[in-house]
C-alpha positions as a printed Julia matrix, in Angstrom:
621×3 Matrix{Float64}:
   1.11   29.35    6.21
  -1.34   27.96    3.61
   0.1    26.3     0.59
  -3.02   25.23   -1.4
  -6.63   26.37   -1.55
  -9.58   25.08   -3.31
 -12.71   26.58   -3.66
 -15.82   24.85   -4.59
 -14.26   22.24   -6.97
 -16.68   20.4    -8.97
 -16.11   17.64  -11.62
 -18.7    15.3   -13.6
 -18.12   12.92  -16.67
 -21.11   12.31  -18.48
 -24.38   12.48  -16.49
 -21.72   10.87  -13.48
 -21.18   13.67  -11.0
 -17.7    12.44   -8.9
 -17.71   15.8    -6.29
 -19.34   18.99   -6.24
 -18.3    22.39   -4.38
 -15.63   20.95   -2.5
 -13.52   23.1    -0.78
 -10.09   22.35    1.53
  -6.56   23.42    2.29
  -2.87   22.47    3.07
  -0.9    24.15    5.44
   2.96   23.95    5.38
   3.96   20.96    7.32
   0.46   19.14    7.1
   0.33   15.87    5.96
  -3.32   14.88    4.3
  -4.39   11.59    2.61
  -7.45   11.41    0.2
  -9.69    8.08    0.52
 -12.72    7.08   -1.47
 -13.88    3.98   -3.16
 -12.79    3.3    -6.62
 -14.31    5.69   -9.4
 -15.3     8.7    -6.51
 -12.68   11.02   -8.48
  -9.66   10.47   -6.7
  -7.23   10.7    -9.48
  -9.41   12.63  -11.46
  -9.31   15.24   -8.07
  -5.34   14.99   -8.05
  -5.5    15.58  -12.07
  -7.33   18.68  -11.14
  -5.15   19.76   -8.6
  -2.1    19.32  -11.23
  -3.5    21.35  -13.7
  -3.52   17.66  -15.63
  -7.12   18.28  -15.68
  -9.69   21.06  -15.5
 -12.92   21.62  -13.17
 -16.15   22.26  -14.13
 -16.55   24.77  -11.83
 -14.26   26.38   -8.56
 -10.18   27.23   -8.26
  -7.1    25.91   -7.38
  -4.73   28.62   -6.04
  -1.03   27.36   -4.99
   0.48   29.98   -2.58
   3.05   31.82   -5.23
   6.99   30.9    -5.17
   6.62   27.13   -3.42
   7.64   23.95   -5.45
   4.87   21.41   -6.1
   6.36   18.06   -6.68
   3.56   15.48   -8.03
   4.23   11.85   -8.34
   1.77   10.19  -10.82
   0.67    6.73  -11.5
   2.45    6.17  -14.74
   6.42    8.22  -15.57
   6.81    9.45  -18.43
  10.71    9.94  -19.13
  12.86   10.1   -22.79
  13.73    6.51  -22.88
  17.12    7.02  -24.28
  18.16    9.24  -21.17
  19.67    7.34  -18.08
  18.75    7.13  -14.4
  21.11    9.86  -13.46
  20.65   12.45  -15.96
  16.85   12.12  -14.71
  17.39   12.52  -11.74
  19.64   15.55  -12.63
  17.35   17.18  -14.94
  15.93   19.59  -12.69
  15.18   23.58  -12.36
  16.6    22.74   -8.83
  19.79   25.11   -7.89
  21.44   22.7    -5.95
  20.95   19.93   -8.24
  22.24   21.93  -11.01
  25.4    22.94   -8.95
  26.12   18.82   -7.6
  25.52   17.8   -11.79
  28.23   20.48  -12.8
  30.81   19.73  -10.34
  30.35   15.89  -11.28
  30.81   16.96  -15.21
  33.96   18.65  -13.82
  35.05   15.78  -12.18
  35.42   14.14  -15.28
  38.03   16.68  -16.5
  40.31   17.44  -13.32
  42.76   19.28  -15.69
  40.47   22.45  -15.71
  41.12   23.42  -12.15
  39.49   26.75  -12.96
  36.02   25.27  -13.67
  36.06   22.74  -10.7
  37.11   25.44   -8.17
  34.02   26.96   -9.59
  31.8    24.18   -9.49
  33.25   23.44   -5.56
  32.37   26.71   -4.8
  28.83   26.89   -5.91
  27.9    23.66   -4.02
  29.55   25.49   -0.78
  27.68   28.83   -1.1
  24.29   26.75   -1.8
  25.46   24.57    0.8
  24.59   21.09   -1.12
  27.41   19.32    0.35
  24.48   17.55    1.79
  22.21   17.02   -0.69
  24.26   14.94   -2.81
  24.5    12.82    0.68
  20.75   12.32   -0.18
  20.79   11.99   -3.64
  23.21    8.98   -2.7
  21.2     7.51   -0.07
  17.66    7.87   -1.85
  18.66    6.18   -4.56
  20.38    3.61   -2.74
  17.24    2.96   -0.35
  14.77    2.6    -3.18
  17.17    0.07   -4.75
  18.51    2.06   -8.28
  21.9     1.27   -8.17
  22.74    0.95  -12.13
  23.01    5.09  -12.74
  24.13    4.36  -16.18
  21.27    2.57  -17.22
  19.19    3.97  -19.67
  15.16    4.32  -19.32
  13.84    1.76  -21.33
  15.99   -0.3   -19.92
  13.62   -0.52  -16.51
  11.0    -2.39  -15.88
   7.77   -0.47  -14.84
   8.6    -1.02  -10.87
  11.54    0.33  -11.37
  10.61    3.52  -13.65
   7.85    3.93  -10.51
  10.91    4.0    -7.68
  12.59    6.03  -10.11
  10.16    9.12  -10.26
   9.68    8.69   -6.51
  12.97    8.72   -5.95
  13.21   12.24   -8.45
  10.43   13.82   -6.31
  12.35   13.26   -2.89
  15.71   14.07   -4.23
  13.78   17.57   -5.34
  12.52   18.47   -1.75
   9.57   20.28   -2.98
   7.36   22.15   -0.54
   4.22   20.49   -1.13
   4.01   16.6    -2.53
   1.39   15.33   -4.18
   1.69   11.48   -4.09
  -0.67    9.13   -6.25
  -0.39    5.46   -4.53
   2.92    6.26   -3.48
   3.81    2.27   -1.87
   2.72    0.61   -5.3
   5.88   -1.43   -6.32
   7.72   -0.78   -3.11
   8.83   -3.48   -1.71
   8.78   -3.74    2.53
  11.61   -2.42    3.22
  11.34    0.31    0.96
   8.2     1.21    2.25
   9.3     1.51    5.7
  12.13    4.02    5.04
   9.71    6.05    2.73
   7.27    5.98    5.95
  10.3     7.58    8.48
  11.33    9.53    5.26
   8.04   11.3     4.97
   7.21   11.04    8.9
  10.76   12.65    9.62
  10.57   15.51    7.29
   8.85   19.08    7.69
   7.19   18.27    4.16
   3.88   19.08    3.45
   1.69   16.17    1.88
  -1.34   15.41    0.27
  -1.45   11.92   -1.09
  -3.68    8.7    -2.25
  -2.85    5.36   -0.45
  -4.39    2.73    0.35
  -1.85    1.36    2.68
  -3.64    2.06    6.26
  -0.34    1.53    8.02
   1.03    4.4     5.7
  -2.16    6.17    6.61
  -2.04    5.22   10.31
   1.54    6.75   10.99
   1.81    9.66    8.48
  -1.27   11.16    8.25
  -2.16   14.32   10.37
  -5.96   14.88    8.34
  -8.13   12.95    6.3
 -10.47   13.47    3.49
 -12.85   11.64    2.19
 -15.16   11.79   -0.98
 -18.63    9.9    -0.23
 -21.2    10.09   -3.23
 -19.94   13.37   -4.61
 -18.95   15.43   -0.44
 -16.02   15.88    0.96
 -15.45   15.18    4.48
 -13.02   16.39    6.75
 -11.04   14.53    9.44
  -8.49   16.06   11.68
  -6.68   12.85   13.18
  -4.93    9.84   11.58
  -6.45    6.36   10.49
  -7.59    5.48   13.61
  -9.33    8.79   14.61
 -10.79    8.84   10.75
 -12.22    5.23   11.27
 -14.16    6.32   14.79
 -15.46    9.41   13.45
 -16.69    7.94   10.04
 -18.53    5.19   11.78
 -20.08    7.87   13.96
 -21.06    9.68   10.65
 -22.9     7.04    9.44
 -24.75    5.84   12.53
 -25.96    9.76   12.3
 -26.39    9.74    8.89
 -28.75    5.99    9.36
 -30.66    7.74   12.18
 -31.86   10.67    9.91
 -32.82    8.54    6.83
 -34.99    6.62    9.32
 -36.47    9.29   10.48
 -37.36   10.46    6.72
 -38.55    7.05    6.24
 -41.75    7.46    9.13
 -42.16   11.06    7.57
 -42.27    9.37    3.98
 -45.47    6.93    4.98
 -47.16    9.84    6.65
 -46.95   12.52    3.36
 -47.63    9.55    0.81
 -50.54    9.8     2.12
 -51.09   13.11    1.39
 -49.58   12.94   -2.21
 -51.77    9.77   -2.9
 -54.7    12.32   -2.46
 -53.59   14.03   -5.57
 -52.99   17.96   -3.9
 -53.86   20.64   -6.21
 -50.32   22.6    -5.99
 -51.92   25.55   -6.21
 -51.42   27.56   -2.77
 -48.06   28.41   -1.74
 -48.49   26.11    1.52
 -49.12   22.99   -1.01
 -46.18   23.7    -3.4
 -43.73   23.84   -0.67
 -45.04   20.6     1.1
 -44.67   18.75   -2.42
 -41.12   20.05   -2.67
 -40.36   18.79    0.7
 -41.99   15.48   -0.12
 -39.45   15.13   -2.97
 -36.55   15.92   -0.78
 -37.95   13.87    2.11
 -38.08   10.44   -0.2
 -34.7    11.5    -1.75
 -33.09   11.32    1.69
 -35.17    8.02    2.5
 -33.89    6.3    -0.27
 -30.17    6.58    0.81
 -28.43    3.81    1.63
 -25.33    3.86    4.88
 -25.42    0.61    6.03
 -22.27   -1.11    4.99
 -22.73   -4.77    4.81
 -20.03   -7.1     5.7
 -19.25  -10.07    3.27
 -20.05  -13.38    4.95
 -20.52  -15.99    2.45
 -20.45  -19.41    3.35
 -18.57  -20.34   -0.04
 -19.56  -23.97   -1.04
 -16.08  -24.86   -2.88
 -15.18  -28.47   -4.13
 -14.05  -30.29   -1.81
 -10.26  -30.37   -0.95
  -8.63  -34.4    -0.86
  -5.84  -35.28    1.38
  -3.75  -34.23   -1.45
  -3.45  -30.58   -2.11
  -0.12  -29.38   -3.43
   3.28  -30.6    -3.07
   6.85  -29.03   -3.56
   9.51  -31.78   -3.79
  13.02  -30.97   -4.23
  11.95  -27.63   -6.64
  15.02  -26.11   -8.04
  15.12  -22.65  -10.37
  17.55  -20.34  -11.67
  17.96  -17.4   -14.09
  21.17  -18.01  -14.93
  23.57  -17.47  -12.18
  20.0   -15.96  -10.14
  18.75  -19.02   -7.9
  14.96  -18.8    -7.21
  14.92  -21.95   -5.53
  17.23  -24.72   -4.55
  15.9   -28.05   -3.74
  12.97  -26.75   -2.3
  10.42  -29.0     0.02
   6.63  -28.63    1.31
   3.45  -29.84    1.9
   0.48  -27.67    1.85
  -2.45  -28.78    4.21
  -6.34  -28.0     4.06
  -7.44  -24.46    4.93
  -3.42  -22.73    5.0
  -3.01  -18.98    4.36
   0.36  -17.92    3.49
   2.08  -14.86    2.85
   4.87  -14.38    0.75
   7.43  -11.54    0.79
  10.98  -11.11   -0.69
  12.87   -7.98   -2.09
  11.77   -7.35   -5.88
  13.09   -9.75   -8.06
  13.72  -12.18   -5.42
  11.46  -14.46   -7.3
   7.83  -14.36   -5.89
   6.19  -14.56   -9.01
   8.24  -17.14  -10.49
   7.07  -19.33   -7.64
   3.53  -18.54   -8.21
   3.8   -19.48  -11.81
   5.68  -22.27  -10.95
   2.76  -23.38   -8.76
   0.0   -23.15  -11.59
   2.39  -24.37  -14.18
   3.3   -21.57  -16.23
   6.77  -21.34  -15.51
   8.83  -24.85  -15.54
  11.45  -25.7   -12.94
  15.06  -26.81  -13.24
  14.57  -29.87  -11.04
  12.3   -31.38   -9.14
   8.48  -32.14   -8.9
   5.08  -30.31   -8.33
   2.41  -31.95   -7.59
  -0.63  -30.83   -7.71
  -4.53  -32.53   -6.18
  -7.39  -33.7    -8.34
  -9.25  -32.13   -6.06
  -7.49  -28.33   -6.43
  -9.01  -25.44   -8.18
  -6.67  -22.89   -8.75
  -7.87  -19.35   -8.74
  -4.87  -16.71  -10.0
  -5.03  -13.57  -10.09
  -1.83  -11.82  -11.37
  -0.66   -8.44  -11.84
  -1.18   -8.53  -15.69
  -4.87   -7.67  -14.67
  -7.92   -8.16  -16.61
  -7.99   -8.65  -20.53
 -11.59   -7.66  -22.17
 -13.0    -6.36  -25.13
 -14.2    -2.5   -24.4
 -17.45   -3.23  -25.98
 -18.09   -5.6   -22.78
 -21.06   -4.82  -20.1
 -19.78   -5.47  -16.21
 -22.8    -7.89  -16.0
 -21.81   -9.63  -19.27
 -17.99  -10.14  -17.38
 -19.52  -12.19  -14.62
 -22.32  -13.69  -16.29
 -19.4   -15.67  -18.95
 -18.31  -17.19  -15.68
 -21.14  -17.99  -13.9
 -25.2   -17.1   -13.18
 -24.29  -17.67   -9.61
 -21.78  -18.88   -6.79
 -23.6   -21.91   -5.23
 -23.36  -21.15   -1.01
 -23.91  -22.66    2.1
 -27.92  -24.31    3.11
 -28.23  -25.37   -0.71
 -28.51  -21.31   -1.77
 -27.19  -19.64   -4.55
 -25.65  -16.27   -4.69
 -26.56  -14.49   -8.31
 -23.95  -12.49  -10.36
 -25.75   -9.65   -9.36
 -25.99  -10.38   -5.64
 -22.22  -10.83   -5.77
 -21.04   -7.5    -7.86
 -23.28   -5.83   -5.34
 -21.49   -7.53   -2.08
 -18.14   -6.61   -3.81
 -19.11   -2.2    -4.62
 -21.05   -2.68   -8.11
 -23.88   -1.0    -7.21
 -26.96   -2.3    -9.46
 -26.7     1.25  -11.91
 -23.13    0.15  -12.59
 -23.82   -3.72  -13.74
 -24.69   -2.24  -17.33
 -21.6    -0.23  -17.84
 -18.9    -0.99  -20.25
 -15.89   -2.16  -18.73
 -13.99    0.35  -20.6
 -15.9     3.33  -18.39
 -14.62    1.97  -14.98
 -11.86    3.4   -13.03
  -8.33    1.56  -13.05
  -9.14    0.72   -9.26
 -12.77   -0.93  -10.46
 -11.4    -2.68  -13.22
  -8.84   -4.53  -11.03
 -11.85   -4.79   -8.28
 -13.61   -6.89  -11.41
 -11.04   -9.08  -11.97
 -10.65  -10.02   -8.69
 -14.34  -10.88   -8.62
 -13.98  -12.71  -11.99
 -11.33  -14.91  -10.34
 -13.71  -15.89   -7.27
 -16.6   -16.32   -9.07
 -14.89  -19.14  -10.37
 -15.1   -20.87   -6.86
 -11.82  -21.7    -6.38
 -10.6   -23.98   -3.61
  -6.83  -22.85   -3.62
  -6.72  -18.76   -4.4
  -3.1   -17.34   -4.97
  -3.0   -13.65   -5.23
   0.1   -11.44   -6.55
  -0.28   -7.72   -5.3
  -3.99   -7.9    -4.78
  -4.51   -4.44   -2.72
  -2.39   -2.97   -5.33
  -5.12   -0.34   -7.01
  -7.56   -1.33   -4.73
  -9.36    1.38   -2.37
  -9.54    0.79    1.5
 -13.19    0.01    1.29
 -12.53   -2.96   -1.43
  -9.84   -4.1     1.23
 -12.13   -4.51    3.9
 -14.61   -6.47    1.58
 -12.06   -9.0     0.25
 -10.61   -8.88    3.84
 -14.04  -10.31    5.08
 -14.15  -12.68    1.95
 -10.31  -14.14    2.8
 -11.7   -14.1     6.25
 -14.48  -16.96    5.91
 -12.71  -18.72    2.71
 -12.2   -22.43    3.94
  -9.79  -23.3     1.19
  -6.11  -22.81    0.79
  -4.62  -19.22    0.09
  -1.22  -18.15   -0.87
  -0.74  -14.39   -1.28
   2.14  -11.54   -2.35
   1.66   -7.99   -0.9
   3.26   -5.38    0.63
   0.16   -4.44    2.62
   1.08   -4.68    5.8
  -2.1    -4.36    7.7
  -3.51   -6.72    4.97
  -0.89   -9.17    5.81
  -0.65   -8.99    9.13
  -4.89   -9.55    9.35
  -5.02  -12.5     6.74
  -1.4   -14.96    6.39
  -0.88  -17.39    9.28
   2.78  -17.94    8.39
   5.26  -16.31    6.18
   7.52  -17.4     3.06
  10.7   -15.72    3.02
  12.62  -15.2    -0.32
  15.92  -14.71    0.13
  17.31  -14.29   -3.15
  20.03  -17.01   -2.94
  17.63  -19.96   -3.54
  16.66  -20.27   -0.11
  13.34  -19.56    1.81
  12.48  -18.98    5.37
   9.45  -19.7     6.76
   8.05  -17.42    9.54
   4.96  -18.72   11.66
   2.91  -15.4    12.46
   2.67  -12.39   10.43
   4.06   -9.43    9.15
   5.8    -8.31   12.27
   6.65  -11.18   13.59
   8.36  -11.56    9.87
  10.0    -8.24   10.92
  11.17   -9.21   14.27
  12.85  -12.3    12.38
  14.87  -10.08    9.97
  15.81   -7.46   12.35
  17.23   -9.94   14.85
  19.05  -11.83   11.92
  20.7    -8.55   11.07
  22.22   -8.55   14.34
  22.85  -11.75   14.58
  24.95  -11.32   11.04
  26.38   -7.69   12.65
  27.37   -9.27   15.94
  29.37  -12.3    13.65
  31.34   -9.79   11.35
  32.42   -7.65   14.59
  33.31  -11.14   16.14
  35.4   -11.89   13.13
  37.19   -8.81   13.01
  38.0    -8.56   16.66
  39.44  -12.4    15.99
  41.34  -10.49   13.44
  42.7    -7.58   15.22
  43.94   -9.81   18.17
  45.58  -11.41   15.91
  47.42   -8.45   14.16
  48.11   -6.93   17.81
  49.86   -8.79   20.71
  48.87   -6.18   22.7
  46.69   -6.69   25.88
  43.18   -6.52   25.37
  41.48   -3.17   26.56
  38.78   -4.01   29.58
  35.82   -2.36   30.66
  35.1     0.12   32.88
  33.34   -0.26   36.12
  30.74    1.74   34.59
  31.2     0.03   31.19
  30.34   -3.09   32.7
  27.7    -2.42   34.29
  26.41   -0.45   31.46
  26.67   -3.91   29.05
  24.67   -6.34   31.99
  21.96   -3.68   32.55
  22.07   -3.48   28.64
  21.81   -7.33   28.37
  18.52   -7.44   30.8
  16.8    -4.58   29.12
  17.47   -6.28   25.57
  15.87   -9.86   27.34
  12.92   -7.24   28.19
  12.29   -5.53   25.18
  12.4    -9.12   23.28
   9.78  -10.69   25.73
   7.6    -7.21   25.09
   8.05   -7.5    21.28
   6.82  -11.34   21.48
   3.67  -10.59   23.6
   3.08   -7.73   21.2
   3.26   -9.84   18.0
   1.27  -12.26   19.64
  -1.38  -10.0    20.03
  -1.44   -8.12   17.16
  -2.45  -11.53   15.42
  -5.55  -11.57   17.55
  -8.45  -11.27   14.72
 -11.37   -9.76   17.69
  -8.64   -6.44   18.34
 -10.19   -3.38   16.65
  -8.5    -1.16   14.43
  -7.15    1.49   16.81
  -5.59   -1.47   19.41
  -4.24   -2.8    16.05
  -2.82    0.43   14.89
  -1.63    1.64   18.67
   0.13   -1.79   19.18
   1.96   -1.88   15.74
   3.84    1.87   16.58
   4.77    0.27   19.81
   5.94   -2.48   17.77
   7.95   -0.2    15.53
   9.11    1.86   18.77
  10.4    -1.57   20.3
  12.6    -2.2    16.74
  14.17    0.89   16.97
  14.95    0.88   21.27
  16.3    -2.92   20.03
  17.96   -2.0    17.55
  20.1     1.01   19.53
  20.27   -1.16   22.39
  21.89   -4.49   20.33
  24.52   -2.0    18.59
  25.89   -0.16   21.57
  25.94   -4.14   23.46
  28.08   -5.29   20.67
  30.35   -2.61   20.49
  30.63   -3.19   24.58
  30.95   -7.14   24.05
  34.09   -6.24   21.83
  35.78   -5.77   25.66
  34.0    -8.46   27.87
């Protein structure tokens, strides 16, 4: 059953053409994803598609009666309402019916208007949805219901209208960027959320994990086509490279056919037979397609940074609080030469606060940071760039720096670099006010390395940021000799960069986690049980207490249930270790990484069955 269709969509701002005649559809229970680089027309696609927007040309026709939901990069709610009249305020039946019968609630004494309310909900049947309303809003961390709007911070406002759009169950979501301000956890149960469902999708992410396990089709807009890709990630990656090495063939072969009819135009034809008009017109199309470009360079450069002393920086005893809200208590390290670290912690756990605490924005409590003569600190934060509009790209990078002196005594211009990084050269003159959000933040990043920092420290770099971008600062992060400390929730970013993890707990005390992001997840989900196993402990302590009665033993069966249980647990850990292992091997490609990390997630979930139905066993042994 098709949900959406459209037909020969077209779109241009200016003399800049972002897609033309594109054409696709969404069945019920697909699940598509949208990639291009920054400034293609992605959101200006999805604006389109939301009637936010109009084409220049083509339709969009939504199959009549189904619900659209569309979350967008910026909510706009009445500030003075709270987070549960939002979420109520809804054409939805059965949200109308659960909103009622909690007004009644309020006023038991009018039996005759909660019997009706009760009854509503049971003829709708949304005895369950108000299960869901409970639990969404619980999973994506909006726990104050009372609080008003303007009240949250823009993370939260962000969960908020996520949250609205699951709670609504439309038939088709459209999702802008749908894991910005997610933290990992969150992002996870949105994945089995969306994975679990018989939803249909289309959606913008740039989180190729997301993209990797949700996806069903890809499309992608390359200079102004769409191409289709039935598969996931994985299957997308293969068949685009295969794309281009056809697409690099053909151009070469227009380059020999080039040299061979310059010839021929060099000799000045008189266009005046039909035969000669048609060759010129080919000879126009010919060096058109000559002139493309499909090779996608990679970004090695052999940074020449200032050298790093024996001294880098130094945490000694750092203590910070908001109040009754530790950060840190008496907090210790050392960093040494060439360290890349991640750091992670639920939102408002304090990961910023560190970072500024690091380049001295932010003072501490108690304690001492000390920072090298040698160290210099690149920052880029999530406030983002600040520039006049009147201000040329060039102009940005040129305040800076000419160039970014590299390996062999060479230099690398400002132009050479906005090029490595996706500024092609007919971009360098445009005002910064004319780029996409996603190239904007793509400048500032650039801004901050052209600097030529030693020690980089990025807060939600891949936030914004289109796969392609991703790749090219992977590379960058990849050869970078100095000292990194970064906050994401990008998994597969994290998991191909950070050499050991910082945990924030949100007590004041920090974990660190050598390996990466799912060796970080192995770590929690095994403290879980360990903390599980400890409060079942405590309350079997207490029950013996209570009863003097004999203790309950297991069966035969039971028993041998709990020491076959015990050897496959001792298993699964010893996979999950040689899996994390070598999922932080740098030479795997992208479908090993991508087939290994759903194992990975497979082997949580066996573990995690497995640990609960031991304990409840080891109550008896």
């Amino acid at each position: 059953m098709n949900y959406l269709s459209v037909e020969n969509l077209s779109k241009n701002y200016g003399e800049k053409n972002l897609f033309t005649d594109i054409s696709f559809g969404i069945d019920q229970g697909q699940k598509v994803a949208l990639v291009a680089k920054n400034g293609s027309g992605k959101t200006s696609l999805l604006n389109c598609l939301t009637g936010n927007d109009v084409p220049d040309s083509g339709k969009v026709v939504y199959r009549k009666g189904i619900n659209v939901g569309y979350l967008k990069q910026e909510a706009d709610y009445d500030d003075e309402m709270t987070v549960i009249d939002t979420v109520f305020e809804s054409d939805n039946e059965k949200l109308k019916a659960i909103k009622e019968y909690e007004r009644c609630l309020l006023n038991p004494e009018d039996t005759e208007a909660l019997q009706d309310a009760f009854d509503t909900i049971t003829e709708l049947d949304a005895w369950n949805k108000e299960a869901h309303i409970k639990e969404t809003l619980s999973k994506l961390k909006l726990f104050d219901l009372n609080q008003k709007i303007k009240l949250l911070s823009g993370g939260q406002k962000r969960r908020l209208a996520l949250a609205k759009e699951i709670i609504e169950e439309p038939d088709l979501l459209i999702l802008d960027e749908p894991t910005n301000h997610l933290d990992l956890d969150m992002i996870e149960w949105l994945e089995n959320y969306l994975v679990n469902t018989n939803i249909s999708l289309f959606m913008v992410t740039h989180d190729r994990y997301f993209l990797e396990r949700v996806c069903n089709e890809i499309l992608e807009i390359d200079r102004g086509t769409l191409h289709r890709y039935k598969g996931n990630y994985s299957y997308y990656l293969e068949k685009r490279a295969e794309r281009y090495q056809k697409a690099e063939a053909e151009v070469g072969k227009a380059k020999n056919l080039l040299k061979k009819e310059l010839e021929w135009m060099r000799r000045q034809p008189k266009a005046r037979g039909t035969k000669a008009k048609s060759r010129i017109a080919d000879f126009h199309k010919t060096k058109e397609k000559a002139s493309q470009n499909f090779k996608e360079d990679k970004v090695a450069i052999n940074v020449k940074m200032e050298r790093l002393g024996s001294k880098i920086l130094e945490l000694h005893n750092v203590s910070k609080a908001f109040g009754d809200k530790k950060i840190l208590e008496k907090f210790n390290y050392t960093f040494k030469k060439g360290e890349k670290v991640g750091l992670v912690g639920a939102n408002g756990a304090g990961k910023t606060t560190l970072l500024n605490i690091i380049t001295g924005t932010e003072d501490i409590d108690s304690g001492k940071v000390v920072l090298g003569e040698t160290v210099v600190l690149g920052y880029y934060n999530q406030k983002g760039l600040q520039l006049k509009e009147d201000k040329r790209v060039i102009e940005v990078i040129r305040d800076i720096a000419e160039y970014l002196p590299i390996g062999g005594g060479r230099k690398l211009t400002a132009v050479q670099l906005l090029e490595k990084f996706l500024f092609p050269s007919h971009t360098h003159f445009q005002y910064v006010s004319t780029l996409s959000g996603g190239e904007q933040k793509r400048l500032y990043l650039l801004t901050v390395l052209m600097k030529n920092p030693n020690f980089l420290i990025l807060d939600e770099p891949t936030n914004d940021l289109d796969i392609f971008t991703l790749q090219v600062l992977e590379d960058y992060l990849a050869e970078f000799q100095g000292c990194l400390i970064v906050v994401s929730h990008d998994r597969y970013f994290m998991d191909k960069i950070v050499e050991h993890i910082f945990v924030l707990n949100g007590d004041g005390t920090m974990d660190d986690i050598l390996g990466s992001y799912a060796n970080y997840r192995a770590f929690k989900k095994n403290r879980e049980n360990n903390e599980k196993k400890e409060k079942i402990e405590k309350a079997v302590k207490k029950d013996s207490k209570k009863n003097d009665k004999p203790k309950v033993k297991l069966s035969y069966k039971e028993q041998r249930e709990y020491e076959q249980l015990e050897k496959e647990i001792e298993q699964l850990e010893e996979e999950k270790e040689n899996l994390s292992q070598e999922l932080n091997n740098p030479s795997n490609p992208y479908d090993k990484i991508a087939e290994i990390s759903e194992r990975l997630t497979q082997l949580v979930k066996e573990l995690d069955e497995k640990s609960n139905r031991w304990l409840e066993l080891a109550e008896y042994v």
